[in-house]
Structure formats: C-alpha cells, structure tokens
TIGU-498218 format. One line per field, with one value per residue (C-alpha): residue in one letter; x, y, z; residue number from 1; chain. Coordinates in steps of 0.001 Angstrom, whole numbers, always signed. Last residue first. Layout:
res: c(a,...)
x: c(X,...)
y: c(Y,...)
z: c(Z,...)
n: c(NUM,...)
chain: c(A,...)
//
This chain:
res: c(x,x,x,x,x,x,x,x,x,x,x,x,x,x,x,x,x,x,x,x,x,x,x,x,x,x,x,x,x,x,x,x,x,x,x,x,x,x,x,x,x,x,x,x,x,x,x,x,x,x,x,x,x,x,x,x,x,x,x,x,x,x,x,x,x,x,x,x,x,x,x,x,x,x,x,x,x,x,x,x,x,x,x,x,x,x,x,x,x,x,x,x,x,x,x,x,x,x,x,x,x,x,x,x,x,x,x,x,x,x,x,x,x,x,x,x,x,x,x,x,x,x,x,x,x,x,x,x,x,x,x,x,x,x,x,x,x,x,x,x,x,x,x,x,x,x,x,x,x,x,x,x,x,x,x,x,x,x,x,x,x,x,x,x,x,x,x,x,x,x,x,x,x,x,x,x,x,x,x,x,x,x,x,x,x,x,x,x,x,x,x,x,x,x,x,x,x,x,x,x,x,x,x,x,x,x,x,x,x,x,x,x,x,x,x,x,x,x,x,x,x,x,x,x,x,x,x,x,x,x,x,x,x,x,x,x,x,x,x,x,x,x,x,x,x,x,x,x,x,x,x,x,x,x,x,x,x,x,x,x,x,x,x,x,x,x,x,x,x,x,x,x,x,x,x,x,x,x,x,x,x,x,x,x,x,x,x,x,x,x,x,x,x,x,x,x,x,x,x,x,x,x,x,x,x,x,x,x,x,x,x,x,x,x,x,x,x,x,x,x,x,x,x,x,x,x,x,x,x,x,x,x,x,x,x,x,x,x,x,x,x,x,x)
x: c(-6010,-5091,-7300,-9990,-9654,-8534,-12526,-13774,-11986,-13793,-16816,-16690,-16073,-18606,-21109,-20767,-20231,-21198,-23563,-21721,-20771,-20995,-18137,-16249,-16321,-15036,-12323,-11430,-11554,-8818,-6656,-6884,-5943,-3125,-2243,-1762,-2949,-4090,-2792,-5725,-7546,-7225,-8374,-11354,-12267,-12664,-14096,-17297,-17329,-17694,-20189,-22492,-23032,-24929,-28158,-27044,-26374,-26316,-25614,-22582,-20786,-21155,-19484,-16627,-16040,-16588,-14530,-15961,-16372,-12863,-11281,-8681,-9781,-11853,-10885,-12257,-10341,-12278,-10700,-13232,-10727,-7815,-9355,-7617,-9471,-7452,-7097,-6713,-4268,-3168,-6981,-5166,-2318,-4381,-5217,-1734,-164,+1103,-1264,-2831,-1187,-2419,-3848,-5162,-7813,-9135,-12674,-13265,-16195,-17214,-20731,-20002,-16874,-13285,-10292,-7413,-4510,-4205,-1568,+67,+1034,+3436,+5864,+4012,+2492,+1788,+1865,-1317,-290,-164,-1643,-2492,-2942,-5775,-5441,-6903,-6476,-6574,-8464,-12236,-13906,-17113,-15059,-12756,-11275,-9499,-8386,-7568,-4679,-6141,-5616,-8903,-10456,-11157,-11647,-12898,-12842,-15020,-14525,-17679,-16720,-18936,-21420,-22020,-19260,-17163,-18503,-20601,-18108,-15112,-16889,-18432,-14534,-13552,-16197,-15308,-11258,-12341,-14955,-12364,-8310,-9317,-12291,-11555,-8602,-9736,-12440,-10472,-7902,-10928,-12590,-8880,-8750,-5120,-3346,-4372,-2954,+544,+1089,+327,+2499,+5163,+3945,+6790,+9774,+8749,+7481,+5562,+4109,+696,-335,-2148,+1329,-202,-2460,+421,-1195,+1399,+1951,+3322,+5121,+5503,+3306,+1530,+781,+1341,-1048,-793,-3996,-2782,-4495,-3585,-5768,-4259,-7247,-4665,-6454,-8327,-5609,-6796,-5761,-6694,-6997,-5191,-3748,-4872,-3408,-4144,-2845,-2295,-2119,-2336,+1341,+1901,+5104,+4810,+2064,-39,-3115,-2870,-2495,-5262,-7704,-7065,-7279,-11279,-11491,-10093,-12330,-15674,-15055,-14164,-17819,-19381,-16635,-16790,-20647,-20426,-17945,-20023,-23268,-21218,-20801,-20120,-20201,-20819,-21456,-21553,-19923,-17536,-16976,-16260,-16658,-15216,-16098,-14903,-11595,-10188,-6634,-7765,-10570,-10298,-11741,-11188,-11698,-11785,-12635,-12342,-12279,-9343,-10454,-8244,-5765,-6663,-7251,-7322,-8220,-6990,-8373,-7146,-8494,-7557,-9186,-6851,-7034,-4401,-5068,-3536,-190,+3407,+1811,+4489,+2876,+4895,+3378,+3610,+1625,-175,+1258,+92,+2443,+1281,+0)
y: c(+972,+3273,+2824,+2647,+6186,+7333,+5788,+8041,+10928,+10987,+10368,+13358,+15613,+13634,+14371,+18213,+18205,+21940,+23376,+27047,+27024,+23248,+23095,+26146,+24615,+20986,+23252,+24854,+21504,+20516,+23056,+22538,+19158,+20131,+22831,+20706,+16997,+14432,+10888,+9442,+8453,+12327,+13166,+10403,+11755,+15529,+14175,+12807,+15602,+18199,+15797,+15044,+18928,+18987,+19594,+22720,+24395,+27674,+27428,+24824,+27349,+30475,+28561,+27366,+30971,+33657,+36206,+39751,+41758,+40150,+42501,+41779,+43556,+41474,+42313,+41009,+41575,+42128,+41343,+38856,+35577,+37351,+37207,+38426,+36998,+39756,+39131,+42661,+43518,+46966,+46700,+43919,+45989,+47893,+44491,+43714,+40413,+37705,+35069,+36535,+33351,+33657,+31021,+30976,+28600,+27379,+26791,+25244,+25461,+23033,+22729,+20093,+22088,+20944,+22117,+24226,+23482,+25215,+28456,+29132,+32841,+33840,+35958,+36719,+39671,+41558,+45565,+47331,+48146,+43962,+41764,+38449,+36691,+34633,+34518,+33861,+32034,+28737,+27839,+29104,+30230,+29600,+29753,+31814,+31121,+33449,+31670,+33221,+30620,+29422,+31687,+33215,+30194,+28232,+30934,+31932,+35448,+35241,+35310,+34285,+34369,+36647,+35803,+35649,+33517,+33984,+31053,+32947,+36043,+33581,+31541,+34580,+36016,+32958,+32537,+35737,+34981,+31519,+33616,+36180,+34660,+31173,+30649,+33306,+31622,+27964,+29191,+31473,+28249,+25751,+28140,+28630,+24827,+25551,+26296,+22894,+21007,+22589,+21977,+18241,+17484,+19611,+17812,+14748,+17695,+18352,+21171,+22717,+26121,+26438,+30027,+33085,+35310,+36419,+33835,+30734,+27567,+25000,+21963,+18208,+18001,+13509,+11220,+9569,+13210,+16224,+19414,+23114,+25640,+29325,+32435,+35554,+37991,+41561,+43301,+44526,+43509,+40666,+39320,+36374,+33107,+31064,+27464,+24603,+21447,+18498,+15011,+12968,+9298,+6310,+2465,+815,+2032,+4086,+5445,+8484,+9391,+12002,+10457,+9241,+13191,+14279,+11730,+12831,+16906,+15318,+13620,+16745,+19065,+16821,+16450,+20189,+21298,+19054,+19736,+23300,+23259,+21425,+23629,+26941,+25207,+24694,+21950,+19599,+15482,+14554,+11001,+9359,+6268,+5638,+9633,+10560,+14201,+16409,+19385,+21835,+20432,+23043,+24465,+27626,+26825,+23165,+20968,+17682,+15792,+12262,+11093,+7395,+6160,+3698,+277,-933,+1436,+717,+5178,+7719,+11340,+13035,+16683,+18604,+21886,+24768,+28131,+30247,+33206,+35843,+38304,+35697,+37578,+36495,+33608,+30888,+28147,+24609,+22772,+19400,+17759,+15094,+11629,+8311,+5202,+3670,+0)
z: c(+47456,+44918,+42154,+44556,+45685,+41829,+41100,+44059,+43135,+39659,+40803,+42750,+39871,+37507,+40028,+40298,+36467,+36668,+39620,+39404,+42759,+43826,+40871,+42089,+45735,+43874,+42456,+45790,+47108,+44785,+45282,+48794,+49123,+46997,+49408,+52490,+51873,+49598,+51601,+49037,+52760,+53075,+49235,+49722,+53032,+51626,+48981,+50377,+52720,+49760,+47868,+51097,+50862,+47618,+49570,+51707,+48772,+49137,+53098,+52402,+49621,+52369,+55087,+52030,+51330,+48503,+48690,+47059,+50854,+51376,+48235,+45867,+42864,+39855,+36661,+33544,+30273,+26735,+23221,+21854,+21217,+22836,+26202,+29456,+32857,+35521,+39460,+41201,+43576,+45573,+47116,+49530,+50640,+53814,+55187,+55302,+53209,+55228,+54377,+51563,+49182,+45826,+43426,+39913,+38746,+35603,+33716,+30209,+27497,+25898,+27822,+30173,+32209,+30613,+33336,+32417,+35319,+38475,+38591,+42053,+43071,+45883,+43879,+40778,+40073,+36968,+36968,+37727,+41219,+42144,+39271,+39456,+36293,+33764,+30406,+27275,+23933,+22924,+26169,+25427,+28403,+30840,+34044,+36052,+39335,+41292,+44564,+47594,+49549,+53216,+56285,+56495,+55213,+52271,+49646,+46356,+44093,+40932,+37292,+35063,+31504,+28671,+26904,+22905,+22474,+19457,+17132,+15187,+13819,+13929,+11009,+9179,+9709,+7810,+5041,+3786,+3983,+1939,-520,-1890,-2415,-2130,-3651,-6582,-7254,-7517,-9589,-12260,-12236,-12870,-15803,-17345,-17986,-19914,-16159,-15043,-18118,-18177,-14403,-15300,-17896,-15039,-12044,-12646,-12375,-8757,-7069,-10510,-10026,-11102,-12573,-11855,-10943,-7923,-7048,-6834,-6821,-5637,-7513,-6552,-3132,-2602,-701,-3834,-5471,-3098,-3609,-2723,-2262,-281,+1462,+3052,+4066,+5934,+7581,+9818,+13219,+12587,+10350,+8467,+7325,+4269,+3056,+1128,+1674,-1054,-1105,-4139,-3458,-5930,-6353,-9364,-10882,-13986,-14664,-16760,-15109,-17072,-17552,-13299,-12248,-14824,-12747,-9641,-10885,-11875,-8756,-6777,-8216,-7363,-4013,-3418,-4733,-1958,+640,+659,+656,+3712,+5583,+4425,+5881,+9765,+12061,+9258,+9341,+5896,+5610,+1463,+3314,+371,-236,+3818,+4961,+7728,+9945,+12525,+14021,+15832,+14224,+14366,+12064,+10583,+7971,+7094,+3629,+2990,-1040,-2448,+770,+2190,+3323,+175,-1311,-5324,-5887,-3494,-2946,+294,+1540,+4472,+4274,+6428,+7623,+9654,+11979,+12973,+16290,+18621,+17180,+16147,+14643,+13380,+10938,+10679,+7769,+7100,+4276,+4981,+3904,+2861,+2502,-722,+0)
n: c(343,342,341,340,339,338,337,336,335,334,333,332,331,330,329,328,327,326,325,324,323,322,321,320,319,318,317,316,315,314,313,312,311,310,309,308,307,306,305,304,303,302,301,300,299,298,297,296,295,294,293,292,291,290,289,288,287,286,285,284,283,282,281,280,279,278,277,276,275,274,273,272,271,270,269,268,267,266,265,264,263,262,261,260,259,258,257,256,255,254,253,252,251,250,249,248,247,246,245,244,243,242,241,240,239,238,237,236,235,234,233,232,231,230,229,228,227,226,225,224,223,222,221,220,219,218,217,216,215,214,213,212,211,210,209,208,207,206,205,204,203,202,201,200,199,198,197,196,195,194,193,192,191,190,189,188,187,186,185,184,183,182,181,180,179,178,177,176,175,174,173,172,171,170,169,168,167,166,165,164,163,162,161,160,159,158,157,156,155,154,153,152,151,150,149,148,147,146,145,144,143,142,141,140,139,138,137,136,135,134,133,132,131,130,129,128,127,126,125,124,123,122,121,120,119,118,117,116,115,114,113,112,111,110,109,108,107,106,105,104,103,102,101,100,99,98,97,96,95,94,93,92,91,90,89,88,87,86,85,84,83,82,81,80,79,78,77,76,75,74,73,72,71,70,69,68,67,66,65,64,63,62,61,60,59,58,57,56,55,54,53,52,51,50,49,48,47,46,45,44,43,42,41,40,39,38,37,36,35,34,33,32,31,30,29,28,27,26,25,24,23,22,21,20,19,18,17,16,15,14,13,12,11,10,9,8,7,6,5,4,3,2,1)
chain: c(A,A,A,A,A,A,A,A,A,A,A,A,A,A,A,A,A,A,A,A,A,A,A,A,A,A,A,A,A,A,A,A,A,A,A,A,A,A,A,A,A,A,A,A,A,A,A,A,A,A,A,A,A,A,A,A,A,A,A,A,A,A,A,A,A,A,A,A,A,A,A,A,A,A,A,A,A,A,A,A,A,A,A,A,A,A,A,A,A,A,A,A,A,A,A,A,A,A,A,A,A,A,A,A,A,A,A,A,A,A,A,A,A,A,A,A,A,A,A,A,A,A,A,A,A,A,A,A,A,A,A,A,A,A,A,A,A,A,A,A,A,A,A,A,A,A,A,A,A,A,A,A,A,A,A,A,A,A,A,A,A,A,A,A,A,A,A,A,A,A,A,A,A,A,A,A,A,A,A,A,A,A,A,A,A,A,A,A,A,A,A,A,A,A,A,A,A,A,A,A,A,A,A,A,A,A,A,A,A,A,A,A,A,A,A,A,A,A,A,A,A,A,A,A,A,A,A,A,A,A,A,A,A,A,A,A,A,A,A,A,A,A,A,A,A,A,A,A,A,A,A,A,A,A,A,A,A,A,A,A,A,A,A,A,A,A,A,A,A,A,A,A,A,A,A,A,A,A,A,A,A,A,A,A,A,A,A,A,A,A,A,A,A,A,A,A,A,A,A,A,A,A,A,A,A,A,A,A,A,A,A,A,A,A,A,A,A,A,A,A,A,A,A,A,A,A,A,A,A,A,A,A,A,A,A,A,A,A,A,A,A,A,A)
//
C-alpha cells in the first residue's frame, strides 16, 4: 500500500489576532479500506467538519464547511484523474493530497491564502495567485502543471475561492462562534488563612489569560496556577492562586485578578477585596443539599494521603463546581474511582 502523507506545515503567529481556515483533503485510488474522497476541515486548528466519499457522511458543524466539501469532491477527482493520464510510470495504487486554506488578520485586515497538492506522498503543484499560474514542485507535475493552467474556468475558480470567498467565510466563522457571553470570574476561599483563589469559568483555552496583578503591573511571587479544566458545555474553567497570608489588610486593594481574552478582546478584573470572597461557610448554606459531595471528597483526598495545598486546590475546584452546579457528580466520581485505584 502507498504510505500516505499530509503535508507538514509549521505556521508561526506572532499575534492571537491571525485566523486560519484549512483543508485537508486526500483522494485515493486501489488502497483498500481507504475512501475514495476524505476531507477535514479546521478553524484555528479546531476540528470543525469532515466528509467521507464511500460512506456518502458529511459530518459539518457549519453550511459553508459542507458546501466546501461538496464542490471540493468533485475538483479533486477530476485533478485525480489528470495526475494518473499524465504518469509516466503508472502504478495501481495512488494518493491525491490536497492542503489549502486562508488566514486572516483581525487587526490589519491583511488575508492571506494558499492551495498546494502532493501526489503519492511527494510536493506536486502549488497555486500561486499572484502570478495566476501552477508552479511545478517536482519535475513529474510539469504534464500536469501545463494542463491545469489551460482549464482557465478551474484556475479562475480555484482563485476566486481562495483569495475572496475563503477569507469571507472565515470572519463569518469567527463572527458565530465567538461567544455571545462573557466568563464568570469570581474570588474563592477556604479560610482566612487558606490561599484566595481566582477562578474563572465559561472560556475558550486557545487564547486567554488569567494573572495576578499587584499596582497594575503583573504579580508573581506567591502565586500558584491550576490546570485548564473541561466544564459540560465546551467550554473550560481554571484557577489561579495567591497566598494573603502575610499580606496587610491595607495591601489587599493593591491587587486585582485579571481573565484576558484574545478571542473577543475584553479583560475582567476582579480587585482583591474580602467583601468579594466567597467561602466554604457560604458554599454549604447555598447548597445545603450537595453537601455530602464536599465531605465525600474531603475523606477520599485524606484516605488518598491528599494533603496541604493540593488538598486545597482541589476543594477549591469541587467549591467552584458546587458554585456554578457543573459536572458536580462527575467531579466526585472521579476521586472516588482514583480512591480505589489506589487501594
């Protein structure tokens, strides 16, 4: 069987502000259990639809990703077949790989958008939209390269897809999948002595932020970060902590905890301030009926030999969870399977 290979591509964004629309298409010919036709789509490097020719299942999240993929289909049998007439060596088995796609400043404006092809694992042409030609990558793709540019309606289509209606389909994309509301950041803690925790949830992780910040400047020294955590909505929540231990009453409003989102370009800041702290006394009053959960784990971590901070951590996240009623049950669960896991 051919060995089948997607082009690699190593993309460098100096800014969060850039957005990209790829297509990962593969057409293939005597590879058993392989379909005819498999195309993948991505935005920001999140899978958003895909399609299989031998099943006839389309599997989009999105109209413009479907449409792609039925007009695609077509274009790369017909370039499929070209490829095999002008083999010069003719073997059963072949692959059609197809990258292509567009990114998109947000800030600048600035589009830029490219369509390349490798034949049986190897480079084959590159569409090149200023000059309005193919450019051969290896010597085989030069029959070919000739045959392309001489269907003048296919090379007017391919660059009008890719140059206007990919960047328009992009910012429609971003446009309806930037979230309409806004992350929840709120202030928690244990006890007067235990670490404050900012914890923000309802986000998107490819690109935000969440920091302490002392004078408006950022602050480390005595800050803890907790991991990204999945909530049941697709959306994630995460933790920072900071250690008030020995810090004076009339240094708290010096800090403020600040949720800093790329995706829609609005920070949340929440100052340091007790009045805003919300505690574990609090937590059991609001929901006096989920409070077998918190002493369920609290045994599990301590017969887990979870203790100090770490114990802590994770109570703050079960607090968060009893909060905001999210995956309350999963959570616990979860500590009850690692419970038996250890014994």
């Amino acid at each position: 069987l051919c060995r089948i290979f997607f082009l690699q591509y190593i993309y460098i964004f100096f800014s969060t502000a850039k957005h990209s629309l790829e297509y990962f298409c593969t057409a293939a010919s005597g590879v058993k259990e392989f379909p005819e036709f498999v195309g993948v789509a991505t935005v920001d490097k999140d899978f958003v639809g895909s399609c299989s020719m031998i099943i006839h299942r389309k599997e989009p999240k999105h109209n413009v990703i479907k449409k792609f993929f039925e007009e695609n289909s077509k274009e790369m049998r017909m370039y499929f077949l070209e490829c095999q007439d002008n083999e010069r060596f003719y073997t059963s088995k072949h692959v059609l790989q197809q990258h292509s796609g567009c990114e998109w400043d947000d800030e600048t404006g600035e589009t830029k958008s490219f369509n390349q092809y490798a034949y049986d694992g190897e480079d084959f042409l590159k569409l090149d939209l200023l000059k309005h030609e193919w450019t051969a990558l290896t010597e085989k793709a030069l029959a070919t390269k000739l045959t392309w540019e001489n269907n003048k309606v296919v090379l007017k289509h391919s660059e009008d897809f890719y140059s206007i209606q990919c960047p328009v389909w992009l910012r429609k994309y971003m446009t309806l999948s930037l979230p309409k509301i806004l992350p929840s950041v709120s202030l928690l803690q244990r006890s007067n002595s235990s670490l404050v925790s900012c914890h923000a949830t309802g986000f998107f992780p490819d690109m935000v932020d969440l920091f302490w910040m002392k004078d408006g400047e950022e602050f480390h020294e005595d800050v803890e970060k907790g991991e990204i955590l999945p909530n049941n909505d697709e959306t994630f929540q995460m933790s920072i902590y900071l250690n008030t231990s020995s810090l004076p009453p009339k240094d708290w409003k010096k800090f403020s905890c600040v949720f800093q989102s790329f995706r829609n370009k609005k920070n949340i800041t929440i100052s340091l301030d007790k009045t805003k702290i919300r505690t574990n006394k609090a937590t059991y009053v609001k929901n006096t009926g989920l409070g077998w959960g918190v002493g369920a784990a609290v045994i599990i971590l301590v017969a887990m030999g979870v203790s100090g901070s770490n114990m802590f951590k994770h109570l703050m996240n079960l607090q968060s969870c009893l909060l905001t009623q999210k995956f309350c049950s999963a959570f616990i669960y979860a500590y009850i399977i690692q419970f038996f896991l250890v014994l």
